[in-house]
C-alpha positions in Angstrom: -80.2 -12.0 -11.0 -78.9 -11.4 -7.6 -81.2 -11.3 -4.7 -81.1 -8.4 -2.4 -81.8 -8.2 1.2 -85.3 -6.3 1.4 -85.1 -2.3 1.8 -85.4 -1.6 5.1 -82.8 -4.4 6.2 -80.0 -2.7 3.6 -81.0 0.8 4.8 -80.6 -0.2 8.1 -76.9 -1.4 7.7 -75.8 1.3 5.1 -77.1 4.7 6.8 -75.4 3.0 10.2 -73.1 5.6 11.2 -73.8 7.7 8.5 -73.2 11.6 9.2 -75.6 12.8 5.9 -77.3 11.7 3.0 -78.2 13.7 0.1 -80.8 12.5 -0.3 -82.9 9.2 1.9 -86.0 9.2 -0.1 -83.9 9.1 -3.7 -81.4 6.5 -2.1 -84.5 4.7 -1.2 -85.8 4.7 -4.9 -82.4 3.6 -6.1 -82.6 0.6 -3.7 -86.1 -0.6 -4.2 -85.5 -0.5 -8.0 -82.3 -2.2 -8.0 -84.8 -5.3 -5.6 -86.9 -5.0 -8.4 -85.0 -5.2 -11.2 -81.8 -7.2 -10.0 -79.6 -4.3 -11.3 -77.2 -3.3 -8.1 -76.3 -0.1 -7.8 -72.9 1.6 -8.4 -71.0 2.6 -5.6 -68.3 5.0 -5.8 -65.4 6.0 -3.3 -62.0 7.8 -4.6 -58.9 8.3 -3.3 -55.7 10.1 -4.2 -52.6 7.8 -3.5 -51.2 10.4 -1.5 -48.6 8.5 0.7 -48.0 4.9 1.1 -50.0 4.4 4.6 -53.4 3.6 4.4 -54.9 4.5 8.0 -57.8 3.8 10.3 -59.4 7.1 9.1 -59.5 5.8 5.8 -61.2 2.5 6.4 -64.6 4.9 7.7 -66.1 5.2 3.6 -63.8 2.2 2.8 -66.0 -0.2 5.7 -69.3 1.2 4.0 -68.3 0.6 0.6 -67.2 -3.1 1.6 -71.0 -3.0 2.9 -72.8 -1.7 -0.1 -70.8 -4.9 -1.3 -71.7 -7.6 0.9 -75.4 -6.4 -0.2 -74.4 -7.1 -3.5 -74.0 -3.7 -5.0 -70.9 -3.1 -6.9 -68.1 -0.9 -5.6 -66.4 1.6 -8.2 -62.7 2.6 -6.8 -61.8 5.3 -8.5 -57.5 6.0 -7.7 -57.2 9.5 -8.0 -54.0 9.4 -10.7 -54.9 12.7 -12.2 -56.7 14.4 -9.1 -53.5 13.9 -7.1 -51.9 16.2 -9.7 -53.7 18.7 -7.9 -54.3 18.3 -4.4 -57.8 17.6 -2.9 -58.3 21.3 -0.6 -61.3 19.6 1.4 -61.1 20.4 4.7 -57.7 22.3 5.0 -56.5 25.6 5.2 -53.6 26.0 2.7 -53.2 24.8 -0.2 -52.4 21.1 -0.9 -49.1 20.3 -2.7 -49.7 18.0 -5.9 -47.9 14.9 -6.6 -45.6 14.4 -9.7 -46.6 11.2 -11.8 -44.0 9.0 -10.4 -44.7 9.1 -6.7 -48.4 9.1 -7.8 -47.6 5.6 -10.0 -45.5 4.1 -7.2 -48.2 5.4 -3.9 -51.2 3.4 -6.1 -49.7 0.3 -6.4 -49.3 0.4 -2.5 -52.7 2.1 -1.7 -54.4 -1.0 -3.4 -52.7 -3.8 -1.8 -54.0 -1.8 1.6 -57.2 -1.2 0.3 -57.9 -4.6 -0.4 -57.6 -5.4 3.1 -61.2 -4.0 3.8 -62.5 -4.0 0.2 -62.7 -7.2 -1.9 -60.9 -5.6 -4.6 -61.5 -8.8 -7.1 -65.2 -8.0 -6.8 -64.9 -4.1 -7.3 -64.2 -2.1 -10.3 -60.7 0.4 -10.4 -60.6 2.8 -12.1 -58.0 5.4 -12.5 -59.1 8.7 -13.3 -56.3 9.3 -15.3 -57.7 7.4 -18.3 -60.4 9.5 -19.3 -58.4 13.5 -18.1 -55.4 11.8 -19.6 -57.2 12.4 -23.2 -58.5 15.6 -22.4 -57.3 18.5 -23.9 -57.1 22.6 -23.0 -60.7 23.2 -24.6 -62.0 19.6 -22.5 -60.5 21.1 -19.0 -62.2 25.1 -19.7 -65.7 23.4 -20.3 -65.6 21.8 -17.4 -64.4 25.3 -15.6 -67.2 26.9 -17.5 -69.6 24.4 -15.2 -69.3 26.3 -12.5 -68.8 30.0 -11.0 -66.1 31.6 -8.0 -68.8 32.7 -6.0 -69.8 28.8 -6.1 -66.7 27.9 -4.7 -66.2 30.4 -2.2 -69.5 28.6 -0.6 -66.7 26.2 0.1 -66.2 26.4 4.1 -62.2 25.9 3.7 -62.5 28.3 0.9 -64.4 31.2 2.6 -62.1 30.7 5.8 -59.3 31.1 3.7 -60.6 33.8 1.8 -62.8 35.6 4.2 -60.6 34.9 7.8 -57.2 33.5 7.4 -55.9 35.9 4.5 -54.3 32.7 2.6 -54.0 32.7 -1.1 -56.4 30.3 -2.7 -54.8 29.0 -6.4 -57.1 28.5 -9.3 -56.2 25.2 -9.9 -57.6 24.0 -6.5 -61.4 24.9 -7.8 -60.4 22.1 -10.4 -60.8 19.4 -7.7 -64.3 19.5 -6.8 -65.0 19.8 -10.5 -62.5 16.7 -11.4 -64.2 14.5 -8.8 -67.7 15.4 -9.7 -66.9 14.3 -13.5 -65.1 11.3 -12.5 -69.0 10.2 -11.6 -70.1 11.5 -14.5 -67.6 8.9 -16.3 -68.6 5.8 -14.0 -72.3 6.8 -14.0 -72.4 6.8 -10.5 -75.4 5.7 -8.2 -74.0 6.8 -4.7 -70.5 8.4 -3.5 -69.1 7.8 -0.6 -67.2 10.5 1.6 -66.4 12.1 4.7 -68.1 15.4 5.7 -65.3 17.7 4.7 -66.1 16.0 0.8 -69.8 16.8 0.9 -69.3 20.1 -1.5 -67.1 17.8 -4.0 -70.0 14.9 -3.6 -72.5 17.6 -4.6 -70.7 19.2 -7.5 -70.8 15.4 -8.8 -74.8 15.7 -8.4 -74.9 18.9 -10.3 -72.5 17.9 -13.5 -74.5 14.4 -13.7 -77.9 16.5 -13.6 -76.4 18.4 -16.6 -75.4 15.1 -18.3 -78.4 13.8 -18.2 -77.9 11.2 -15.4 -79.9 10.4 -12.5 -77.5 12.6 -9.6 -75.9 10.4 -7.7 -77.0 9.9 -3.6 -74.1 11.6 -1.7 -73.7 9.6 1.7 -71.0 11.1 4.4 -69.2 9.4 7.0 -67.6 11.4 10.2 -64.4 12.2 10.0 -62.1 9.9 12.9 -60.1 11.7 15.4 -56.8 10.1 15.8 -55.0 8.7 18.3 -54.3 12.1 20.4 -57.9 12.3 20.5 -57.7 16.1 19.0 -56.8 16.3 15.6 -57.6 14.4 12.4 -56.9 11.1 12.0 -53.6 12.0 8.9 -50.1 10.9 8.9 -48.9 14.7 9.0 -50.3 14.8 12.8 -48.7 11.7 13.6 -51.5 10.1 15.5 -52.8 7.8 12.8 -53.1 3.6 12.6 -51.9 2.4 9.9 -53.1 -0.8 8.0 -50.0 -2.1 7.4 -48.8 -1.5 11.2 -47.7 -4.7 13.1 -50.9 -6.5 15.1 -48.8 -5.6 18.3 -48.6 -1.7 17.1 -52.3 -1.4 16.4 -53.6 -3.3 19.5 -50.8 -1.0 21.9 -51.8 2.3 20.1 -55.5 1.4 20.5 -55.2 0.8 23.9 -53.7 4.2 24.6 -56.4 6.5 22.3 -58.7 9.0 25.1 -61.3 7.2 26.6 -64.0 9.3 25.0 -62.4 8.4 21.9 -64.2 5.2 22.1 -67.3 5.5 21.5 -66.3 7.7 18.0 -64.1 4.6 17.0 -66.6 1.6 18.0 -69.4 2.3 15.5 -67.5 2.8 12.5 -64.9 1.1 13.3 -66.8 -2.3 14.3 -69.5 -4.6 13.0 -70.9 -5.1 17.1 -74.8 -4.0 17.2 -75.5 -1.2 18.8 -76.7 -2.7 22.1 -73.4 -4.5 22.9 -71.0 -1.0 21.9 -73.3 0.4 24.6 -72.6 -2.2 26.8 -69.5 -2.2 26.6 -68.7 1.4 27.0 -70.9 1.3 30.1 -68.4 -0.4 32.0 -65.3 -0.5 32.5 -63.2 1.7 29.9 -60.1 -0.7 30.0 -62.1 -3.8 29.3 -63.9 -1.7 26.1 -60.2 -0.4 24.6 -59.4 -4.3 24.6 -62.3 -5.3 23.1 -61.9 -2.8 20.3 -58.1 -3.4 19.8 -58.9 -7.1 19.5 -61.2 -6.3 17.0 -59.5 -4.1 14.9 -56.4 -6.4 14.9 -58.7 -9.2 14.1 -59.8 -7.6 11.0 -56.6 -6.6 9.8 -54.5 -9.5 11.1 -56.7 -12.5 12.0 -58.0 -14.0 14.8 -55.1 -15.5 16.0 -53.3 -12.6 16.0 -56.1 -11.2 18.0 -55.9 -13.7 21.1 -52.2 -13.1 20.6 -52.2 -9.9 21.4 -54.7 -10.1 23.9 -52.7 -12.7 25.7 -49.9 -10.7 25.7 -51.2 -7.3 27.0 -52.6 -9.8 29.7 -49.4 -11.1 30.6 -47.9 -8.0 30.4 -49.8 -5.3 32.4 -52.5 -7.5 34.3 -50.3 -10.8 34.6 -47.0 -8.3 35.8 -45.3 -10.2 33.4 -43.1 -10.2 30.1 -43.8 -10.0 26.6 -42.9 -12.9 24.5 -41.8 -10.8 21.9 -39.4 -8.6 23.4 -37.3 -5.4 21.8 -33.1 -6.6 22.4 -30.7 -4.3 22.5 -26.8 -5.2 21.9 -24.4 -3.5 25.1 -20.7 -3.7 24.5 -19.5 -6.3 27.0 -16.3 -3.5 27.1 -18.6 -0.5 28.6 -18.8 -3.1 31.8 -17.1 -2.6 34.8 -16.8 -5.1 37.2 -19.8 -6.6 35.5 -22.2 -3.6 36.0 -23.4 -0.2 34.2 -24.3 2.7 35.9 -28.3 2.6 35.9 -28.6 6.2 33.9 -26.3 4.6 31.5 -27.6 1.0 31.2 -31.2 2.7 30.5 -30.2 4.7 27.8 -28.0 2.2 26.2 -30.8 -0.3 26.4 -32.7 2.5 24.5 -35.2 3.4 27.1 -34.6 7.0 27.4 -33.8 9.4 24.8 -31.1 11.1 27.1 -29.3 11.2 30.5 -31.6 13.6 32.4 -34.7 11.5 31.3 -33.3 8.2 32.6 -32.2 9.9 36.1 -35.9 11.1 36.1 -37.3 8.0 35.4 -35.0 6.5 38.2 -36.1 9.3 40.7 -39.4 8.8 40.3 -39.3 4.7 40.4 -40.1 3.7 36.7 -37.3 1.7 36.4 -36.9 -1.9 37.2 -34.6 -4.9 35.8 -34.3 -8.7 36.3 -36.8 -11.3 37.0 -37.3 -9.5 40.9 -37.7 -6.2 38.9 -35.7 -5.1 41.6 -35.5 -0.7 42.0 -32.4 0.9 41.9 -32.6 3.3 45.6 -31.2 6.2 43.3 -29.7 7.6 39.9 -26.6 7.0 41.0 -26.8 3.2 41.7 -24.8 -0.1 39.6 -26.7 -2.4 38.0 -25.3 -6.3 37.5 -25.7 -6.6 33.6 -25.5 -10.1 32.3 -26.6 -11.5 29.1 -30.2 -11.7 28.8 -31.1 -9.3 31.5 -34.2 -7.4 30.9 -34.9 -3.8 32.0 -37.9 -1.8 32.1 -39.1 1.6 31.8 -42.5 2.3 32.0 -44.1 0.5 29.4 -40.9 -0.2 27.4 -39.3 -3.7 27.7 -35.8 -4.9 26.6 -33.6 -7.9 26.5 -30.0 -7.1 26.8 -27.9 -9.1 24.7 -24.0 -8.5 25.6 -21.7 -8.3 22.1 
């Protein structure tokens, strides 16, 4: 029989964070019973293998379902093979366009490997929702329409916008989804669901279907949805501004270091298993020395703590130290663009890959971004030659890069 932590100690770890619960006392109950009788409780999180990069934004519901774990409850993955089909309309203004089976097939394999990066996916159950609406039929799929009405849906806040605001068509196989999800708990026999706010109506549809089953409804606990990296939008690969799991330690530690500043404290807590006391701490000094520590951390999760001191050493070296990365960018230059040994600076900086174009590099050069060689000496204008031999490294800004002469 596995021994829980007492109540107050689990309750204390999984509403952390937390944006809502539906509802404390119940989830309380559930918790105290499962003590009692040994039995953990099921936790469920879905996701529809929608692309092949797992981000930060992601890893919100993922980090409290590897908590419910490490408390011994047992995490229910449900990959959304069938609800991809459709297209989950949480949270967006237009509709969402469905996967065909293949990509769907192809995304999963690759959404697990991430996932198991933050869940221990040995310990968890997976369970594609394709197995059970694979065997459903057209009378199955209008009984489960029949659950529910259009004025019911149009509570939905995206749908109402849509409907009431923006003017945009709202299909009728989008009011599958919440429907879809909420009987995928029905299936699994759900004791909690994880989610981020924009979920909360799908979460609650689940409540209403298992009510109807005969089930105890299922607690419906919501996480805050992560602004990315540009500090404005959503956390999504679409906007760009996303971290992925998969991204090099280098990547996640750089991009990390670059988010807002008031970014930080929406990324710390969720992001982070630091008590509360040292997040504040840290975000009450200096803002440079708080972006470092969560970099570190977030690289250390996802890459080790090697990796961690690696990068740390390196940014270090780099921007506090003055000098070079280890790991360096090189760039191959035609020994035959030379002449008499040299490259125009505009030229050498955007064959070295620095600047995107000829007017960007002078720019950079007016404004005194540019520097090359172990005296990072300045050229005095745009139009000034640069000595190029092999091994020479320029930079721009931020941007480093070896010149290797072919």
């Amino acid at each position: 029989m596995p021994a829980f932590p007492p109540v107050d100690e689990q309750l204390a770890v999984l509403l952390r964070g937390a944006a809502h619960v539906e509802k404390p006392d119940e989830l309380r109950k559930k918790l105290e019973r499962g003590r009692e009788t040994g039995k953990p409780l099921r936790v469920k999180y879905g996701i529809d293998p929608t692309g092949f990069d797992v981000h930060l934004g992601h890893t919100v519901p993922l980090r409290k379902l590897r908590q419910f774990q490490d408390l011994g409850h047992t995490a229910v993955l449900i990959i959304g093979t069938a609800t991809a089909q459709v297209g989950d309309p949480s949270g967006r203004d237009e509709s969402r366009k469905g996967l065909t089976p293949g990509q769907i097939e192809t995304n999963a394999a690759s959404y697990l490997t991430q996932i198991a990066k933050v869940v221990d996916v040995s310990r968890a159950e997976v369970r594609p929702n394709g197995d059970w609406f694979g065997r459903w039929g057209f009378g199955e799929m209008l009984r489960l329409l029949g659950r529910t009405t259009v004025q019911r849906m149009l509570e939905r806040d995206d749908f109402s916008r849509r409907f009431r605001e923006l003017h945009l068509p709202i299909y009728l196989h989008e009011c599958l989804y919440p429907l879809m999800q909420g009987w995928d708990s029905v299936e699994i026999h759900a004791d909690v669901e994880l989610g981020g706010t924009e979920q909360l109506f799908n979460l609650m549809v689940g409540r209403d279907l298992q009510r109807e089953e005969g089930q105890e409804p299922q607690i419906c606990l919501t996480m805050p949805i992560l602004r990315g990296t540009d500090g404005e939008k959503k956390m999504g690969k679409t906007a760009g501004n996303y971290i992925g799991l998969n991204e090099p330690a280098k990547e996640q530690f750089g991009k990390t270091m670059r988010i807002p500043d008031d970014l930080m404290r929406e990324w710390f807590t969720p992001l982070s298993d630091r008590p509360a006391a040292e997040v504040e701490a840290l975000l009450a000094g200096r803002p440079n020395e708080a972006k470092k520590a969560l970099g570190a951390e977030i690289v250390r999760f996802y890459h080790g703590p090697a990796a961690a001191d690696e990068v740390l050493a390196d940014w270090k070296r780099q921007f506090e130290d003055k000098g070079d990365p280890l790991d360096m960018p090189e760039v191959v230059i035609p020994a035959l663009e030379l002449v008499d040994g040299g490259l125009p600076v505009v030229k050498l900086i955007v064959l070295a890959k620095l600047a995107a174009s000829n007017g960007e590099a002078r720019r950079k050069v007016e404004e005194g971004a540019f520097n090359h060689g172990p005296d990072r000496a300045k050229p005095a204008d745009a139009k000034a030659v640069v000595p190029v031999a092999d091994g020479l490294v320029v930079r721009l800004g931020r941007k480093v890069a070896r010149v290797r002469l072919g």
